[in-house]
VMD Tcl script that builds the backbone (N, CA, C; Angstrom):
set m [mol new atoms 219]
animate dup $m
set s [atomselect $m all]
$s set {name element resname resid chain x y z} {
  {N N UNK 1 A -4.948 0.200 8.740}
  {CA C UNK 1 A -4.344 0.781 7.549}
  {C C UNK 1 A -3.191 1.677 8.000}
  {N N UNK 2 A -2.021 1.548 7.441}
  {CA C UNK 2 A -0.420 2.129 7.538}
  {C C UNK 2 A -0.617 3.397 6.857}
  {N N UNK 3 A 0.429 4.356 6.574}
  {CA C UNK 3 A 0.827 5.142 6.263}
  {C C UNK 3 A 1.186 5.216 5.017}
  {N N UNK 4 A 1.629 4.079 4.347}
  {CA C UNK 4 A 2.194 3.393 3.430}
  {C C UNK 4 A 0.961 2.941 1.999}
  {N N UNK 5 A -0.082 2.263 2.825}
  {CA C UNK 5 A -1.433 2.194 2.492}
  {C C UNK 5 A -1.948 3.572 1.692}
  {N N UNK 6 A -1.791 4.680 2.225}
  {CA C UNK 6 A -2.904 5.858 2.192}
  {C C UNK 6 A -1.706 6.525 1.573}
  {N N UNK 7 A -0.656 6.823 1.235}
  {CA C UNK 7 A 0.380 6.868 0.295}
  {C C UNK 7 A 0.366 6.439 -0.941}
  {N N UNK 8 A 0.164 4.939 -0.661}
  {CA C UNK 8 A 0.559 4.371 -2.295}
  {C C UNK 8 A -1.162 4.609 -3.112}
  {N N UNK 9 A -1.947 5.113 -2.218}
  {CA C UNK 9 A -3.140 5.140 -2.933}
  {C C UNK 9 A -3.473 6.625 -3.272}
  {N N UNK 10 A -3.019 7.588 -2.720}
  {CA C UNK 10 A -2.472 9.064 -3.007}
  {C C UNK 10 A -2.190 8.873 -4.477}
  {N N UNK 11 A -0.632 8.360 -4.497}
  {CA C UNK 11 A -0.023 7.938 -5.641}
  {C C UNK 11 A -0.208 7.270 -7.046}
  {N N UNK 12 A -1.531 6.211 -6.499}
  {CA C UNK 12 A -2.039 5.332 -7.423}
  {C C UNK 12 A -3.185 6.560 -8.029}
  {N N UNK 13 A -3.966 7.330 -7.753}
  {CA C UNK 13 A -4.518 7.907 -7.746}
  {C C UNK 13 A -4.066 9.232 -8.795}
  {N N UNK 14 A -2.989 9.745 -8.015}
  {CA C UNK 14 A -2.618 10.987 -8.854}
  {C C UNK 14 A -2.316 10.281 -10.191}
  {N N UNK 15 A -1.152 9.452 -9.868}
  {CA C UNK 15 A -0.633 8.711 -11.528}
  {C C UNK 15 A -1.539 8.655 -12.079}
  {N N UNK 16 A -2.816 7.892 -11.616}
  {CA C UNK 16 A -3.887 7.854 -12.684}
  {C C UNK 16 A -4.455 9.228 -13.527}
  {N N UNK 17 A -4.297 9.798 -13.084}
  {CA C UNK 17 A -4.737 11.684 -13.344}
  {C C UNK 17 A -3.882 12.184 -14.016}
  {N N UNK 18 A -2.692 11.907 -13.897}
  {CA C UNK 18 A -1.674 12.367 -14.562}
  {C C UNK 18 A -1.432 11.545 -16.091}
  {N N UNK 19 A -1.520 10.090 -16.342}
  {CA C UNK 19 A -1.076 9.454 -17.286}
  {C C UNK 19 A -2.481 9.650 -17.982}
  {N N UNK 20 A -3.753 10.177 -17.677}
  {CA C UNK 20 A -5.057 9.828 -18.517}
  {C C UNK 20 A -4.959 11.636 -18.926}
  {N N UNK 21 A -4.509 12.206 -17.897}
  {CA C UNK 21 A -4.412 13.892 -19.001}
  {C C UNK 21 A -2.955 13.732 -20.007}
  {N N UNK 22 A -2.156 13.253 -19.568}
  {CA C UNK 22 A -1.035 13.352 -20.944}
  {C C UNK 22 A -1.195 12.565 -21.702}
  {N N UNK 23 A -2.113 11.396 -21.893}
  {CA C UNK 23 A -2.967 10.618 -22.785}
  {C C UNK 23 A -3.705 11.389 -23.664}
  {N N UNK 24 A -4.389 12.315 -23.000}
  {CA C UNK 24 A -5.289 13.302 -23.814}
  {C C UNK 24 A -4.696 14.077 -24.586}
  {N N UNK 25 A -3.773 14.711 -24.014}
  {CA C UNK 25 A -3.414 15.663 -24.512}
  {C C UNK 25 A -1.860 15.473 -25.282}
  {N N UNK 26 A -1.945 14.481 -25.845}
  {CA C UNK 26 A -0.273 13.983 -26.227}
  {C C UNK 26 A 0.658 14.165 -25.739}
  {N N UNK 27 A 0.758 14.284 -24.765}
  {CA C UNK 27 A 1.972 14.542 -23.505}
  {C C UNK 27 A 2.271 13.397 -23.120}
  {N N UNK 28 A 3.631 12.562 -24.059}
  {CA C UNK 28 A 4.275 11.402 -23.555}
  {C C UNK 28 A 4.827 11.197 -22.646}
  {N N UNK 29 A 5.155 12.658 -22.209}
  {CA C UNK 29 A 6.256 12.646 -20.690}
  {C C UNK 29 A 5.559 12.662 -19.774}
  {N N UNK 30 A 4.513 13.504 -19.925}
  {CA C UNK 30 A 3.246 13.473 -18.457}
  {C C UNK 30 A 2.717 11.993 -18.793}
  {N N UNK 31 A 2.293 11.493 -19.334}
  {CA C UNK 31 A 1.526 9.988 -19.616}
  {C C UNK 31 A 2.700 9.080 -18.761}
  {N N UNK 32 A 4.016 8.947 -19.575}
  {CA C UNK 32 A 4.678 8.406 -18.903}
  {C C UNK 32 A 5.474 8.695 -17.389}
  {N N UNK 33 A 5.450 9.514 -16.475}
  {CA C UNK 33 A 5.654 9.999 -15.457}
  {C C UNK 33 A 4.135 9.758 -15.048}
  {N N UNK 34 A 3.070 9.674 -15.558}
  {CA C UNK 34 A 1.901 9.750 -14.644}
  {C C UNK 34 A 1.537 8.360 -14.256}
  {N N UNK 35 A 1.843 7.146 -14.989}
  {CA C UNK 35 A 1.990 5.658 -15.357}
  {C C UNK 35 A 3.548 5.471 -14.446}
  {N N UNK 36 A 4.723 6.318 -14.270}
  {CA C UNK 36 A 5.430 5.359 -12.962}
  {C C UNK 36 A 5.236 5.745 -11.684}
  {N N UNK 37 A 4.514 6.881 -11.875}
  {CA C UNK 37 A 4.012 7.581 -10.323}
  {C C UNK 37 A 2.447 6.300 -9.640}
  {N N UNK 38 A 2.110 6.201 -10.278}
  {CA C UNK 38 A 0.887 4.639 -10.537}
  {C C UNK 38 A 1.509 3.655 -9.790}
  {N N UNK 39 A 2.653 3.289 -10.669}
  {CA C UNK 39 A 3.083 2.138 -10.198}
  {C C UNK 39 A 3.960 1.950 -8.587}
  {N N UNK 40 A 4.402 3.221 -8.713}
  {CA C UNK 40 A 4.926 3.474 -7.182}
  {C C UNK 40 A 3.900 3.610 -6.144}
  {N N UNK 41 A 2.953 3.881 -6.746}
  {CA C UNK 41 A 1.713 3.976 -5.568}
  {C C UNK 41 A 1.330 2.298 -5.252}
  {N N UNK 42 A 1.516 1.326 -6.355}
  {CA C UNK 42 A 0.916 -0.250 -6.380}
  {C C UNK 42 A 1.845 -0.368 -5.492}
  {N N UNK 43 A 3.398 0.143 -5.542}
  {CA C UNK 43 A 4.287 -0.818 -4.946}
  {C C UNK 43 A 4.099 -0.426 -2.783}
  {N N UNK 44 A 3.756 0.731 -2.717}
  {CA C UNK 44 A 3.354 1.438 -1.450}
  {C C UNK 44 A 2.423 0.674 -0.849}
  {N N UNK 45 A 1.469 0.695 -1.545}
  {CA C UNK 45 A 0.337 -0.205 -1.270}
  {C C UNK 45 A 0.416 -1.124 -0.763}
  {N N UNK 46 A 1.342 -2.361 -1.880}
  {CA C UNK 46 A 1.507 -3.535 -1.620}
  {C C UNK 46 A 2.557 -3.743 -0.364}
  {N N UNK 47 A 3.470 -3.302 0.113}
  {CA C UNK 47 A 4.106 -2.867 1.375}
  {C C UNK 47 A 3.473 -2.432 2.172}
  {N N UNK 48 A 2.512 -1.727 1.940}
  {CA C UNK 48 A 1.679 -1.691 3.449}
  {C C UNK 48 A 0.551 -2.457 4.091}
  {N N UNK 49 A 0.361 -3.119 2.954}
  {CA C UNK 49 A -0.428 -4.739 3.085}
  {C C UNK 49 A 0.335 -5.575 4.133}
  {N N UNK 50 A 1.576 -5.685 3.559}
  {CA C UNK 50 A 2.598 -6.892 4.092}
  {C C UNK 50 A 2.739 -6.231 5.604}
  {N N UNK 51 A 2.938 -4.622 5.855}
  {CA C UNK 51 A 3.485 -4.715 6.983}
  {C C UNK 51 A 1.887 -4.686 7.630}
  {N N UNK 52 A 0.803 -4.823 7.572}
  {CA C UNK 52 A -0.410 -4.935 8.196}
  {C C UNK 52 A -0.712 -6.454 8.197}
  {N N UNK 53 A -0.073 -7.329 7.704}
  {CA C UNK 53 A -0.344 -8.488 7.404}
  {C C UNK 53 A 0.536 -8.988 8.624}
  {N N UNK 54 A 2.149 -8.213 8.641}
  {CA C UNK 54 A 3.024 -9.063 9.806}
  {C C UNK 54 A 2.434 -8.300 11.078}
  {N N UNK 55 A 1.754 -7.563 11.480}
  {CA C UNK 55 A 1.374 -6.520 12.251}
  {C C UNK 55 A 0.273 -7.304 12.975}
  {N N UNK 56 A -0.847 -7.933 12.219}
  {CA C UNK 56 A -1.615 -9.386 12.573}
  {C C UNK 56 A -1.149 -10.257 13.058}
  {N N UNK 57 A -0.072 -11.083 12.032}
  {CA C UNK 57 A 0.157 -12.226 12.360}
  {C C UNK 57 A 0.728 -12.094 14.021}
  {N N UNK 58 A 1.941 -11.259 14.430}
  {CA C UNK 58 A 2.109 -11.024 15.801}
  {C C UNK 58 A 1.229 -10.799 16.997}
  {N N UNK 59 A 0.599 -9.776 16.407}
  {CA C UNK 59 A -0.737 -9.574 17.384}
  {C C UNK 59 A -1.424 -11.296 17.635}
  {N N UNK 60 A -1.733 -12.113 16.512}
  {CA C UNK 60 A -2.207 -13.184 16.671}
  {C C UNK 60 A -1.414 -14.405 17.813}
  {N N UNK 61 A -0.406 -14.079 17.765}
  {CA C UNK 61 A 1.081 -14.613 18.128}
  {C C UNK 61 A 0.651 -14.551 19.228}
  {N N UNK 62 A 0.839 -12.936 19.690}
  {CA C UNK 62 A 0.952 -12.515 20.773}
  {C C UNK 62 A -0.425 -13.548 22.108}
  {N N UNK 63 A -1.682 -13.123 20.986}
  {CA C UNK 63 A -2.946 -13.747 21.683}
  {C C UNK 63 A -2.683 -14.809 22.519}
  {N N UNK 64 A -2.507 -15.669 21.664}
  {CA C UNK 64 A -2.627 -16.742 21.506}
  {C C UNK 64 A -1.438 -17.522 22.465}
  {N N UNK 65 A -0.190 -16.668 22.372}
  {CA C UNK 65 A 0.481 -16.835 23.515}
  {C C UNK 65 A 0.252 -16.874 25.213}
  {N N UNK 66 A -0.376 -15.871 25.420}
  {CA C UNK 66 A -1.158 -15.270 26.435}
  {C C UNK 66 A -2.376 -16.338 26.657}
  {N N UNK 67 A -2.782 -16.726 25.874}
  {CA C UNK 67 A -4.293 -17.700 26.578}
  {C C UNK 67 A -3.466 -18.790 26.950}
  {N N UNK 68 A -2.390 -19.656 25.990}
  {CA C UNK 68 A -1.588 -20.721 26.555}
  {C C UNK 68 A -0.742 -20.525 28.012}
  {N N UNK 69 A -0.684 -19.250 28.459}
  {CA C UNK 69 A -0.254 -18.949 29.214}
  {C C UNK 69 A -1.641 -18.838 30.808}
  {N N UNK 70 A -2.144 -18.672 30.224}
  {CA C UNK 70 A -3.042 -18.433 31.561}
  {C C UNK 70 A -4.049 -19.941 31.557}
  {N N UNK 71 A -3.975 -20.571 30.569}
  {CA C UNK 71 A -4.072 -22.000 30.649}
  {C C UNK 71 A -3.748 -22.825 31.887}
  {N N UNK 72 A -1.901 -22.527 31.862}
  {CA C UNK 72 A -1.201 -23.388 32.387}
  {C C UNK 72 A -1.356 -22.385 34.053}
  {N N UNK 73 A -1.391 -21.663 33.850}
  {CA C UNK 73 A -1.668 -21.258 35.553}
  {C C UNK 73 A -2.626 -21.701 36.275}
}
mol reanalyze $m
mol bondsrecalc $m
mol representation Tube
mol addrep $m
């Protein structure tokens, strides 16, 4: 897990706290600021998926390189 990960879930998190109290309390601006702070946390998230995803695939790369390599020796 990235930096990015534990960020966008900070984020996903607060937004949620934020858009369900200005929900309550008729606060369209907190509701709505608490709902794009949310969504910036999905988008964090989802970027730190991808870079844990290319972060694998190399590492896998890498492996897999290395056994073909000591194969042929």
């Amino acid at each position: 897990m990235n930096k990015d990960r534990v960020k966008g879930a900070v984020d996903q998190a607060v937004g949620n706290t934020r858009r369900v109290v200005g929900n309550s309390t008729g606060d369209t601006k907190g509701e709505i600021k608490g709902a794009v702070q949310e969504l910036k946390g999905k988008a964090e998230t989802a970027v730190g998926k991808l870079k844990d995803a290319a972060k694998d695939a190399n590492n896998q790369a890498a492996a897999s390189s290395q056994a073909r390599q000591g194969v042929r020796r």
